[in-house]
N, C-alpha and C positions, 0 to 999 in steps of 0.2 A: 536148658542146663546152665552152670554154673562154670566158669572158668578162673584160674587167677591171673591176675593182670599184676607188672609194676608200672608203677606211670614213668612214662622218659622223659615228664620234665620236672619232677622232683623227688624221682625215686619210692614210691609210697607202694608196698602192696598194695593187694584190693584184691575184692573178689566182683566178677561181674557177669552178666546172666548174659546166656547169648544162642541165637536160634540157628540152627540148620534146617531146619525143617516149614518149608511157607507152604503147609498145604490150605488153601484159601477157601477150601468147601468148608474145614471147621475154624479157620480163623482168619476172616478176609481183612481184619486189623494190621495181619504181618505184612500183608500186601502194600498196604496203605505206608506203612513204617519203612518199608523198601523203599517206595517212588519218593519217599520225600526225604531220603537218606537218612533217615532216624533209626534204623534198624543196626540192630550189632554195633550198638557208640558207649561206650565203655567212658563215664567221666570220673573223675580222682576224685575222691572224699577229701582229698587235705588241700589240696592247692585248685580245683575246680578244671584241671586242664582235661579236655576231650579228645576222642579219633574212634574213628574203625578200627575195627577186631577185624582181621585178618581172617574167614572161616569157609569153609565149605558149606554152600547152599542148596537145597533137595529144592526145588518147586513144582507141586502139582494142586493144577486148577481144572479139574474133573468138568466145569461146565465147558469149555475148550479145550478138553482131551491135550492137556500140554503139562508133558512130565519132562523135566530136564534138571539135569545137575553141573552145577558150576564146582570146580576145585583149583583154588588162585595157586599161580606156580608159587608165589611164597611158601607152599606147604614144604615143596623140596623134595617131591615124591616121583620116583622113577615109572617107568610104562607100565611094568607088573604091579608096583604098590599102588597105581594109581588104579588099575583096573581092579585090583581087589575092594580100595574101598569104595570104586562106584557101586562094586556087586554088595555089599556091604550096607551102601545108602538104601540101594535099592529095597534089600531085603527089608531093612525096616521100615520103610512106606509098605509096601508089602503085607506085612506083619499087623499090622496097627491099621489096614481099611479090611473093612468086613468084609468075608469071601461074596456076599452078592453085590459089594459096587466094585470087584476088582474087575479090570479092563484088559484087553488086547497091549493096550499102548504102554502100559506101565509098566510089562515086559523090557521093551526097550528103551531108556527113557535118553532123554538127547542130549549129550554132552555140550556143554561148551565152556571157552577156550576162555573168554575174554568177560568182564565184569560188564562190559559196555553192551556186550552183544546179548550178558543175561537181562539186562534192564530194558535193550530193544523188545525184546521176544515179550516181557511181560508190559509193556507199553501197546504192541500190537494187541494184546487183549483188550484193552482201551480204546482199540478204535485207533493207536495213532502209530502210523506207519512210518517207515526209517526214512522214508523220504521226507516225511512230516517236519520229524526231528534234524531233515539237515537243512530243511527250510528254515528251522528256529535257526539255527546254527549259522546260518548263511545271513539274516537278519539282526541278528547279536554282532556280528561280524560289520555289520550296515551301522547300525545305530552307535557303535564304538568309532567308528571312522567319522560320522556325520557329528560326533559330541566335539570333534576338537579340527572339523577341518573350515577353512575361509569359507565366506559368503559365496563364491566361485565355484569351487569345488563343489559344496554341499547342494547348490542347483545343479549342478551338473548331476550328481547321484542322486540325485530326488527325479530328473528327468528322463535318469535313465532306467531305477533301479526302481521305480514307481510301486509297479505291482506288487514290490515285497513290503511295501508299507501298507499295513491292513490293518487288524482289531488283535490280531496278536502282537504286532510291531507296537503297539501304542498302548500296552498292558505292558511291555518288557520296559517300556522309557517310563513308566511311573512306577515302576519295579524301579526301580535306579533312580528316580528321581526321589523317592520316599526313603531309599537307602542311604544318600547322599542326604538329605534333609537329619536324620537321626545322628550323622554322625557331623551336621552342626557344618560340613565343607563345602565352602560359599565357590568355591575354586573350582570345586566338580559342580554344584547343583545350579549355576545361575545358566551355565550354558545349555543344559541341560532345558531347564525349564525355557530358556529363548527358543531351544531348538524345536520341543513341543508346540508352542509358541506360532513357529514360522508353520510345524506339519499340519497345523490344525487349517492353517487358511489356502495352505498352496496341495493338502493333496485332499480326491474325495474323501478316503478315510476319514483324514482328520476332520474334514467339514460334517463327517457324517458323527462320529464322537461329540464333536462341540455343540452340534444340536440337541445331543442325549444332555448333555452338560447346563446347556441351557435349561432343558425343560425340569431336568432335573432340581437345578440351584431354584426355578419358580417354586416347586413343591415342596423342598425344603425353608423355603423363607415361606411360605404361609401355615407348614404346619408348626414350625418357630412362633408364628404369630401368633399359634391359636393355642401355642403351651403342650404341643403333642401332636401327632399324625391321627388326625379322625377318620371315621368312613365315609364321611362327606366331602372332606378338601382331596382324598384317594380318589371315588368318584367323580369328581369334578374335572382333576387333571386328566385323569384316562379319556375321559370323555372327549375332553377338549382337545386331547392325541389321537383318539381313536384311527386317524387313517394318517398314522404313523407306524407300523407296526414295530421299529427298533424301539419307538420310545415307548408306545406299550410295551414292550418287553422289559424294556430298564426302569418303569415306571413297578408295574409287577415285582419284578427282585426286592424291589426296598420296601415293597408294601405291600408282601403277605400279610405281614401279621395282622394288620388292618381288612382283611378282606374277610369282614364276618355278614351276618344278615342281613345288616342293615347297607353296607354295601353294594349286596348284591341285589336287594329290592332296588337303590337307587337307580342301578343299571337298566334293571325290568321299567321303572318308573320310566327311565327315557327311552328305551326302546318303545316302548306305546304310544310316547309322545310320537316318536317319528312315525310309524306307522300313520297314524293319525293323519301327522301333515303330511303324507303320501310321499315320505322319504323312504322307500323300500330299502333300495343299497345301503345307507345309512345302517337303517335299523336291523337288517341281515347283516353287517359287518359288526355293526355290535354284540347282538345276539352270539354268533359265532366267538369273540374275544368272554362274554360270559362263559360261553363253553369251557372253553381250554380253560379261564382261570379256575371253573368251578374244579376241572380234572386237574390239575394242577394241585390245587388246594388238599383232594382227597388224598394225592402220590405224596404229600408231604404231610401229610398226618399218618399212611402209613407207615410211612420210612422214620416218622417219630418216634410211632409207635411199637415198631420193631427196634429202634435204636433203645429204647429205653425198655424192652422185652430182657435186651439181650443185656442190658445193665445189672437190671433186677433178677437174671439167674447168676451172673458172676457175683453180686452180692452174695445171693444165699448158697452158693457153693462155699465161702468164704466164710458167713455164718454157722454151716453145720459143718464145717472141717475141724477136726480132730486138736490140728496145731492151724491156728489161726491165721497166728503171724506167719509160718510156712507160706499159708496158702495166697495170704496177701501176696508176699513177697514173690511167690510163683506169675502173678497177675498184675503185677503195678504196672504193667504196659495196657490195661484193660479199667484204668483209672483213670478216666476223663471225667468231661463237663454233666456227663448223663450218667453216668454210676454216682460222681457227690451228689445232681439232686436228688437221683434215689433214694441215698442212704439218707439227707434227711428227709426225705418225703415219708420213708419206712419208722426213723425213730420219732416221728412226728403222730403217725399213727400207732403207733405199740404203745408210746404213752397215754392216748388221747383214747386206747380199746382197754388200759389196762395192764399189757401184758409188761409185767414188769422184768423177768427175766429177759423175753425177748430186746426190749430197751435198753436193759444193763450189758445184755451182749452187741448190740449194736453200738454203743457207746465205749464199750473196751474198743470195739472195732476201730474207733474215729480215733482214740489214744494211740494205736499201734501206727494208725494210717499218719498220723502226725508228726510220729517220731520214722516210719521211714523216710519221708519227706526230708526230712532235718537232718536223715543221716548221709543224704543225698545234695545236701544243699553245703557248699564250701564253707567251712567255719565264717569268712569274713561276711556274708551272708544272716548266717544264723546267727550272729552276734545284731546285726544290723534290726534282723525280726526282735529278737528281744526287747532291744533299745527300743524300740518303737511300741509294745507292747508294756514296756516296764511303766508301774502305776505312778510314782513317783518321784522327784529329781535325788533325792539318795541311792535310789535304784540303779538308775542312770548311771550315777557319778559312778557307784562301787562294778559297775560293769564294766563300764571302761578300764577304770583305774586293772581290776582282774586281766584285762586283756588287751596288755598295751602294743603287744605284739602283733595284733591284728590290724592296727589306725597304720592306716595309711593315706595316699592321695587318691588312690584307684577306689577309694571305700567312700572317700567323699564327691568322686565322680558317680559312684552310685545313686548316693542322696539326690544330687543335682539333677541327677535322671526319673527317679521317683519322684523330686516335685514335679519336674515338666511334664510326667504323664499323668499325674494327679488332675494339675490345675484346670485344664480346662473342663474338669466335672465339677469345678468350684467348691471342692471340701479344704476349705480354708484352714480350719482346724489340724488338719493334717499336714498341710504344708507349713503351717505355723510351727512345728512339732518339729516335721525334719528342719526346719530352718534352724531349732536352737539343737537339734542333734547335731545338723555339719557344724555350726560355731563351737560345739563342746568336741570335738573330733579334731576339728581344728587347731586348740587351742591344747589337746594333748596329743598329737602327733610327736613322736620319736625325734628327737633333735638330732642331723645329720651329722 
């Protein structure tokens, strides 16, 4: 549903879409939008400022029988009002599951108090437990002490506090050291990087990371060498890890997409070798590593293939809807990486079968989807896309010159951003582009 928002930090109405309802049997996306705090974030069309919506949450996940509803005291709702609209939430889960999946459980469903306690509850269905989570917590708590304490100190808590240093603890310091990197602060990131630095040699974890590090950096400088990851320099490495099993495994991560045929003949090729030389364990340990990749391989072509199942109905929901734009607009949470290749994968073939209406409605479809995008995107933004699309330096100039109001220095720290994530793809051109965009931004920036 739809609510109105003002924003509090430039006063702008707006209208913004917002769920109470994460039943995960028909849309396991809302779940996902939860845990990664994306859900009910309301951002200003005019100045780009964002937050949480403040809302009452139903959650039921039928495959672990867990119905519960959160109501933040922000509402301001007293014991009666409050117990009416649980009976209320209720009723419309209720109402909206078909009388044969209705349950025992969803009778009662289970109140809670706290927003912290709803995201526990829906983390235990993941496998990760409140204890999990206060080990992160208690390790966040580590790694924030160890970034700024003496040489002394920081052995001291390395030799006592050892265990907590493991493969989560050194995923959360490149979490932070990559965050510190982005924002260019040599102040936060150099210690940071020394402290990684010292875990990798003084605790096993680390010496166990920097092995993966190692083996990994060989794999990438050869398939660097050879202009691309082949199925030849993939089987060579694994091979040559085979009785590694972490680095198989981090070898594997980077190099699905390479594990085709010709791959996995190689493997068979030296498993026979081994036999041969009367290497049994050898070639039973590899054997076994073919296994798991080959099931591996299959679990991610279904989960493809079901991700892009479930793209391509939200599409033609959206095709055969009445009001289009409506229906978009109901679903831009359901607009990812695998609904745009659908949709051109779909007007790719309408054109290529013929069907000319179907392609002209596909095509209004990519118009609508363009302009919600843009109505979504802060002017100083959309101004920025234009400049960069505009054909010509009259273009240009008359675009600026229209929208003086919008140059600022936050706008050419933009630019500055977009070449560094550019460049290292090497489109020159591009960066060539924004380069004389910030000098013409520059040079009509608003005199103070």
């Amino acid at each position: 549903m739809y609510t109105q928002v003002t924003c509090p930090n430039c006063g702008t109405p707006y209208t913004a879409e917002i769920h109470q309802l994460i039943d995960v049997g028909r849309n396991p996306e809302l779940k996902e939008r939860l845990l990664s705090g994306q859900l009910n974030v309301a951002s200003c069309p005019s100045c780009g400022a964002s937050g949480q919506l403040s809302s009452a949450l139903v959650y039921h996940d039928p495959a672990h029988e867990l119905f519960m509803i959160f109501v933040p005291q922000e509402l301001n709702l007293d014991q009666v009002q409050r117990e009416e609209y649980i009976g209320q939430l209720t009723r419309q889960v209720m109402d909206a599951t078909p009388p044969e999946q209705r349950r025992g459980y969803m009778l009662q469903p289970m109140t809670i108090l706290t927003m912290q306690s709803f995201l526990e509850k829906v983390l235990e269905t993941e496998g990760i437990t409140k204890e999990m989570i206060e080990r992160q917590q208690k390790q966040a708590e580590l790694l924030n002490t160890l970034a700024t304490a003496d040489t002394d100190v920081a052995d001291y808590l390395i030799k006592e506090r050892g265990s907590e240093i493991d493969e989560t603890f050194f995923a959360m310091l490149k979490s932070y050291i990559d965050t510190a990197a982005e924002m260019n602060d040599n102040n936060i990131l150099l210690p940071l990087v020394n402290l990684q630095a010292k875990l990798m040699t003084e605790t096993p974890a680390g010496r166990e990371v920097e092995r993966r590090q190692i083996a990994l950096h060989a794999l990438n400088r050869d398939a660097k060498a050879a202009g691309g990851l082949t199925s030849q320099i993939l089987a060579d490495h694994l091979i040559k890890n085979q009785k590694d099993p972490a680095i198989v495994e981090a070898i594997a991560q980077v190099g699905l997409a390479g594990m085709n045929y010709d791959f996995f003949t190689r493997l068979s090729v030296e498993i026979d070798r081994l036999e041969e030389a009367g290497d049994t364990l050898d070639a039973e340990n590899l054997a076994g590593i073919r296994s798991d990749l080959l099931e591996l391989q299959e679990q991610v072509q279904a989960q493809t293939q079901q991700i892009l199942g479930t793209a391509k109905q939200t599409l033609e929901t959206i095709l055969e809807a009445e009001d289009m734009e409506m229906a978009l607009r109901e679903r831009m949470d359901q607009v990812d990486d695998a609904f745009m290749y659908v949709l051109a994968a779909e007007q790719s073939h309408a054109e290529e079968d013929g069907q000319g209406e179907r392609a002209a409605r596909i095509n209004e479809l990519r118009g609508l989807l363009v302009a919600q995008i843009e109505g979504q995107t802060p002017p100083e933004l959309r101004l920025l896309n234009n400049l960069v699309r505009a054909e010509s330096d009259a273009e240009i100039e008359q675009l600026i010159a229209e929208n003086q109001d919008l140059l600022s220095p936050d706008l050419i720290k933009v630019v500055d951003a977009l070449q560094d994530q550019i460049r290292p793809s090497g489109q020159q051109e591009m960066i060539d582009r924004l380069g004389r965009l910030k000098a013409l931004i520059t040079s009509n920036l608003p005199q103070a």
